[in-house]
C-alpha positions as CSV (number, residue, x, y, z in Angstrom):
1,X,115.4,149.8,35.6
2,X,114.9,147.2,32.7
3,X,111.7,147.2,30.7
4,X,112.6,144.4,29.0
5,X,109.9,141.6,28.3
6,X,112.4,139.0,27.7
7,X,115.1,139.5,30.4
8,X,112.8,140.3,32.9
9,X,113.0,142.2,35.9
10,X,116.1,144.3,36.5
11,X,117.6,143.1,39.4
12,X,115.4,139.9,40.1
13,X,112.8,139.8,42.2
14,X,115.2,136.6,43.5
15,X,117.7,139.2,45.0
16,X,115.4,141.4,47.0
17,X,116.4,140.2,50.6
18,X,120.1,139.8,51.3
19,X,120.8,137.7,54.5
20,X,124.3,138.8,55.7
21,X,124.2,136.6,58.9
22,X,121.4,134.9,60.9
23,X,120.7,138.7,62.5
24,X,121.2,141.1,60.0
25,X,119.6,141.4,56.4
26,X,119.8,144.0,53.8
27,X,115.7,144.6,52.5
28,X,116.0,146.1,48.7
29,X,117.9,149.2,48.0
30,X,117.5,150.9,51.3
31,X,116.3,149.0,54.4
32,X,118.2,147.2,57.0
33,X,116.6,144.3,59.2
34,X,118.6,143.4,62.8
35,X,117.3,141.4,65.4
36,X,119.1,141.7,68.8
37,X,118.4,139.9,72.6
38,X,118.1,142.9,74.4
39,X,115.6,145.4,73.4
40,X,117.5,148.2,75.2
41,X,120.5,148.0,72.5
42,X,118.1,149.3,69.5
43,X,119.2,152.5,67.7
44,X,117.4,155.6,68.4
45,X,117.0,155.8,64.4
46,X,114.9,152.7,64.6
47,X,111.9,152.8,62.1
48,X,110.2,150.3,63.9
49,X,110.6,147.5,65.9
50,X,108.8,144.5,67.5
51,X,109.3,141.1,69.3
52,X,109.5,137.5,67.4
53,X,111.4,134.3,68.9
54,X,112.3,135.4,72.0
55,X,114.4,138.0,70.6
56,X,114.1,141.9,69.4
57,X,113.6,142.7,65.5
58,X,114.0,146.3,64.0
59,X,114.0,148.4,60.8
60,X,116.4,150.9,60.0
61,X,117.4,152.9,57.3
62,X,120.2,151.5,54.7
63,X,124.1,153.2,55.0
64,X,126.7,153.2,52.3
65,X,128.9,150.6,54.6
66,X,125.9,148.7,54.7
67,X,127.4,146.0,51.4
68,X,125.2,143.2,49.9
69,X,127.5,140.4,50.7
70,X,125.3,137.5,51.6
71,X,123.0,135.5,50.6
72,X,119.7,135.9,48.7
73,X,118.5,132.1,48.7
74,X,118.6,131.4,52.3
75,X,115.6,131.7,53.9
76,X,113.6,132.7,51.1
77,X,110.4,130.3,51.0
78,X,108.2,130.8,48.0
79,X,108.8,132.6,44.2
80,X,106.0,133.4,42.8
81,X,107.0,134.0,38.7
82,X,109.4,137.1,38.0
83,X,107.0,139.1,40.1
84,X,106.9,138.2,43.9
85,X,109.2,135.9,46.8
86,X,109.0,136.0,50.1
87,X,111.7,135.3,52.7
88,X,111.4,133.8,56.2
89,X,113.5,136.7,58.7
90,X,114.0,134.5,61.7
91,X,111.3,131.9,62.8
92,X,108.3,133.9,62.9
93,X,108.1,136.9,60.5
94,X,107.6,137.3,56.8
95,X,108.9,139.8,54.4
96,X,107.2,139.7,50.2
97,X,108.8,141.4,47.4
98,X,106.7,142.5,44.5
99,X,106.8,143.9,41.5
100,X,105.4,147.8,41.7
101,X,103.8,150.6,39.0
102,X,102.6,153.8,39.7
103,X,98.8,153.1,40.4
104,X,99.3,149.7,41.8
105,X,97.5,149.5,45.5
106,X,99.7,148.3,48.0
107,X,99.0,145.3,49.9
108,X,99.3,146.6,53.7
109,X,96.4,149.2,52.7
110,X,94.3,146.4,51.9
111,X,94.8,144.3,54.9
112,X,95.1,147.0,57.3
113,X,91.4,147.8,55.4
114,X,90.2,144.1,56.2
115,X,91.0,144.4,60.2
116,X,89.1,147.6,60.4
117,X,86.2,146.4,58.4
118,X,85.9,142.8,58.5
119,X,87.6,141.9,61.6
120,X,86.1,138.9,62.1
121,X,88.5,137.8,58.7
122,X,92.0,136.3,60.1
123,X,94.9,138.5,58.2
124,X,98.4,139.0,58.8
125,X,99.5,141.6,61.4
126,X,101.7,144.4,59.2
127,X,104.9,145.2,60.5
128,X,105.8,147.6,58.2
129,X,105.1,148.8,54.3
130,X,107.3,150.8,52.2
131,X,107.7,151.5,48.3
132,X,111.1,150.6,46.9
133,X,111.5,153.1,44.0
134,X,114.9,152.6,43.1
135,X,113.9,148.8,42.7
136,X,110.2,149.2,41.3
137,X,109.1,147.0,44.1
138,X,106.9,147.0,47.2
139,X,108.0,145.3,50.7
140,X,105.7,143.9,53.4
141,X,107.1,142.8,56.8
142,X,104.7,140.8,58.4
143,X,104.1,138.4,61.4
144,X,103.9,134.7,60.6
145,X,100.2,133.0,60.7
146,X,100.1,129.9,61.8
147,X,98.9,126.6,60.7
148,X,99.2,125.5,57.1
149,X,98.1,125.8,53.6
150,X,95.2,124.3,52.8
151,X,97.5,123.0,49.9
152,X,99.6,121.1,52.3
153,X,96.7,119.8,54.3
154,X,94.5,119.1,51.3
155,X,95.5,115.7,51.0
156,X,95.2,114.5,54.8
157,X,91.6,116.2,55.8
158,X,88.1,114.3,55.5
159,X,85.6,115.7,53.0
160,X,83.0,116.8,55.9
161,X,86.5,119.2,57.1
162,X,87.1,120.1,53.5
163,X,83.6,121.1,52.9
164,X,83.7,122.9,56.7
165,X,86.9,125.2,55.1
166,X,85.0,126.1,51.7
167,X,81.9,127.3,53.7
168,X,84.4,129.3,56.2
169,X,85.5,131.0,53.4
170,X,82.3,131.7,51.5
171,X,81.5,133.0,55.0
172,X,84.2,135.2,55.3
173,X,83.4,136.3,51.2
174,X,79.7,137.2,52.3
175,X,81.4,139.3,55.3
176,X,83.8,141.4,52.6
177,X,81.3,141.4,50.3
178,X,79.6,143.6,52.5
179,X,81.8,146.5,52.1
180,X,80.6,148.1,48.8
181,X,81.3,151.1,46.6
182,X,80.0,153.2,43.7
183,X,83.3,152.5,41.6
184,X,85.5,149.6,40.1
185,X,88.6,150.2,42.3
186,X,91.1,149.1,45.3
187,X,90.1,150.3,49.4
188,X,92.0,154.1,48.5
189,X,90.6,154.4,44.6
190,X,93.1,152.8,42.8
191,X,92.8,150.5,39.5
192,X,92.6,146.8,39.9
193,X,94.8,144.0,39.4
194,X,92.6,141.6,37.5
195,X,94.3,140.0,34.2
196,X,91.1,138.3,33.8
197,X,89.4,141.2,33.4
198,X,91.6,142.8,30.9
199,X,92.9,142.2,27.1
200,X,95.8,140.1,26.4
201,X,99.0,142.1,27.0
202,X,101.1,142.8,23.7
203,X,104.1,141.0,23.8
204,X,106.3,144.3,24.5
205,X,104.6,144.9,28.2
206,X,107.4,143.0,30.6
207,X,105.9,139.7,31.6
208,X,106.8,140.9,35.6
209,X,105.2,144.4,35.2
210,X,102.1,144.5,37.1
211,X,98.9,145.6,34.7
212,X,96.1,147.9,36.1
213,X,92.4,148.6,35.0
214,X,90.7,151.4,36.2
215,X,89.6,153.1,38.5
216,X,86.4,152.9,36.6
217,X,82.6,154.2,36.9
218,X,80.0,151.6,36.3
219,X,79.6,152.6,33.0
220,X,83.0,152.9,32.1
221,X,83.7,149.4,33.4
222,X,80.8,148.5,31.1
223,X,82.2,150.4,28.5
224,X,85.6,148.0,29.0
225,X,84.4,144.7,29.4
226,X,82.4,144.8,26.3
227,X,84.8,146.5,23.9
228,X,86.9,144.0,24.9
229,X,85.0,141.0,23.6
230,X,83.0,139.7,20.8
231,X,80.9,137.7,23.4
232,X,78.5,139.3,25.4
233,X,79.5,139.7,29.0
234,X,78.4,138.9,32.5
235,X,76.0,141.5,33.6
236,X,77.9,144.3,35.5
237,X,75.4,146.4,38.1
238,X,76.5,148.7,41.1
239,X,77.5,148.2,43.9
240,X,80.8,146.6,43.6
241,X,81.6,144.6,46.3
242,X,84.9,144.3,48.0
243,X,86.6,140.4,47.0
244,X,89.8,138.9,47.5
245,X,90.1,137.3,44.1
246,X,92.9,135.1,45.0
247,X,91.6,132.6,47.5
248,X,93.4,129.9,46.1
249,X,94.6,126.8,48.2
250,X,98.3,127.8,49.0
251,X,96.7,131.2,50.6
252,X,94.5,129.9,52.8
253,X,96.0,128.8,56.2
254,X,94.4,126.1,58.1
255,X,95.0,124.8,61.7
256,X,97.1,121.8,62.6
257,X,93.7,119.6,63.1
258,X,92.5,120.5,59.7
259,X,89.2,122.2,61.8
260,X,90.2,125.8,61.2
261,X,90.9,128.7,59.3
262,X,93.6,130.2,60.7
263,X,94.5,133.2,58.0
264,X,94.4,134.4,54.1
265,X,97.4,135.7,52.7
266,X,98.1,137.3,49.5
267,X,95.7,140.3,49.0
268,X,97.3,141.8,45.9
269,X,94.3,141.1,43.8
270,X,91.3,142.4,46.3
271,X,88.8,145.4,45.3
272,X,85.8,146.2,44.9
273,X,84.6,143.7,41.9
274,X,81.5,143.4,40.0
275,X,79.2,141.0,42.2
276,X,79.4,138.3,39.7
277,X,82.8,137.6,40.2
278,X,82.9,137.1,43.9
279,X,81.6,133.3,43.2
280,X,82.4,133.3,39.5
281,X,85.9,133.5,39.8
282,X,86.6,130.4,42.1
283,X,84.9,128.2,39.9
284,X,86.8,129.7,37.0
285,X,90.4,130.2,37.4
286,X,93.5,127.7,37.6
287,X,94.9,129.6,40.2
288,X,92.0,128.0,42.6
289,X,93.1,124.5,40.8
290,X,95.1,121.9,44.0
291,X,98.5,120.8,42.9
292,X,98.6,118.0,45.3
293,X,97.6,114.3,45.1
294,X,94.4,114.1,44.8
295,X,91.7,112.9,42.3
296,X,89.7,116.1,42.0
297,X,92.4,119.2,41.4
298,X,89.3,121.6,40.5
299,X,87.4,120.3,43.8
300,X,88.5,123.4,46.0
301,X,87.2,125.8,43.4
302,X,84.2,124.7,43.0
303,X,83.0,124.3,46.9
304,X,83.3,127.7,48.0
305,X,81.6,128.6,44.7
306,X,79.3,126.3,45.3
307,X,78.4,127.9,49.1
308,X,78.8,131.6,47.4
309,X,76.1,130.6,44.8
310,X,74.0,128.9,47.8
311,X,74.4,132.5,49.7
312,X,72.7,134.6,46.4
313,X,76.3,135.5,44.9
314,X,75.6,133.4,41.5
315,X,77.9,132.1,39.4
316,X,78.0,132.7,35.9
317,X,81.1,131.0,34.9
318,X,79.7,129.5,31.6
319,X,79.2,133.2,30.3
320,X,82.4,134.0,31.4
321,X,84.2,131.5,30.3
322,X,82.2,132.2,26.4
323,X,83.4,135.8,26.9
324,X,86.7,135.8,27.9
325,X,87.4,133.0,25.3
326,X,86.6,135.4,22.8
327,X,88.9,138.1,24.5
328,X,91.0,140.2,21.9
């Protein structure tokens, strides 16, 4: 596996799905994905299997005759840097590649953690989840979710529908945020992805290599986030509260009409954060920022901060912004 910071990762994350032929595709180092019309002609040695299309998708285990001789672009709908890509298998299910470390929370926990807890939240439906180690990478076979991303609808609703969406999903914030814990950490206890929340990475830590902070007490995330800074920081108290820090507008699905949220994707960085964050970190980060047309790129950002702030999660963004500026 190469370390390296300036060739990146070691095969691509580009190459992680291999489509051999509209029915077959090779997953990583060691999973094979078939789809088939009759549901009777799966292998015993099936890991799983469901329906999609009409038709009969499994997962089996990878065999030496089993060659990568196809093609890695076709189907594959999004790149997300040197870290993550996802591929379409067939019309109606999903598989993500990502970067992995040792420590890193895998996203099926999380979700999986969200339709037990918080049900009333639309998430994917998990196929299957399994740890690449030959690769360094995660896979995640999921069900498609329909509708659209608010990105791609951004542009076409009214402002009452976008205002609708931001308060959906400050509703949906207040309804995670009621799952709390003692400790900075993912739904099983491990550290968080938050670059945010972290120092600058020295230039020899691979640009694709996931970085972790924590688990952490509440003094020892105290302990971090002011060592960290000349500025003072927000104020950190316990509980934390469980936040998927990522609710930018490409992982936000909306419905057709524009009325309707119909799922959030994308739950690599959600944990249990410090309560600030859940409405500071919207109005904050570029990652919240629309790349469509549209006069107002920070607008989305800022409305569901807005209804966070309105439901007693406060923003403090202005201290933030002072402390991580100052950020060694």
């Amino acid at each position: 596996m190469d370390f390296s910071p300036v060739r990146g990762m070691s095969p691509p994350i580009t190459v992680s799905v291999t489509r051999i032929n509209p029915h077959r595709w090779i997953l990583g180092s060691s999973i094979i994905c078939e789809t088939i019309k009759n549901p009777e002609a799966k292998p015993v040695n099936a890991i799983i299997d469901w329906q999609a299309g009409g038709n009969t998708f499994y997962l089996q285990k990878r065999t030496a005759n089993d060659l990568p001789d196809g093609d890695t672009e076709i189907g594959r709908i999004h790149v997300g840097g040197t870290s993550a890509a996802v591929w379409c298998l067939g019309e109606n299910t999903f598989c993500k590649a990502h970067a992995w470390c040792k420590g890193l929370e895998l996203e099926a926990n999380t979700i999986r953690f969200v339709r037990e807890k918080a049900s009333e939240v639309p998430v994917p439906e998990v196929i299957y989840s399994w740890i690449d180690y030959d690769l360094n990478r995660t896979f995640l076979v999921t069900k498609r979710v329909r509708g659209q991303p608010l990105e791609r609808m951004w542009p076409q609703l009214s402002s009452p529908q976008r205002t609708r969406i931001a308060h959906d999903i400050a509703r949906f914030c207040v309804i995670l945020a009621a799952n709390t814990s003692s400790r900075f950490e993912t739904v099983t206890g491990c550290g968080v992805y938050e670059p945010r929340l972290m120092e600058r990475a020295p230039p020899s830590h691979p640009k694709w290599l996931p970085a972790i902070l924590g688990p952490f007490s509440l003094e020892g995330i105290q302990a971090h986030i002011a060592s960290i800074s000349t500025e003072p920081p927000p104020g950190i108290d316990s509980p934390f509260h469980f936040f998927h820090a990522d609710l930018g507008p490409t992982n936000i699905m909306i419905s057709d009409d524009g009325n309707l949220v119909t799922g959030i994707i994308d739950w690599e960085i959600a944990a249990y954060f410090p309560r600030f964050w859940v409405a500071t970190k919207p109005a904050y980060a570029g990652a919240f920022w629309l790349e469509c047309e549209t006069d107002d790129p920070k607008l989305w950002g800022q409305l569901p901060g807005q209804a966070l702030d309105a439901s007693g999660y406060r923003r403090q963004d202005v201290i933030f912004r002072r402390w991580h500026k100052s950020v060694a």
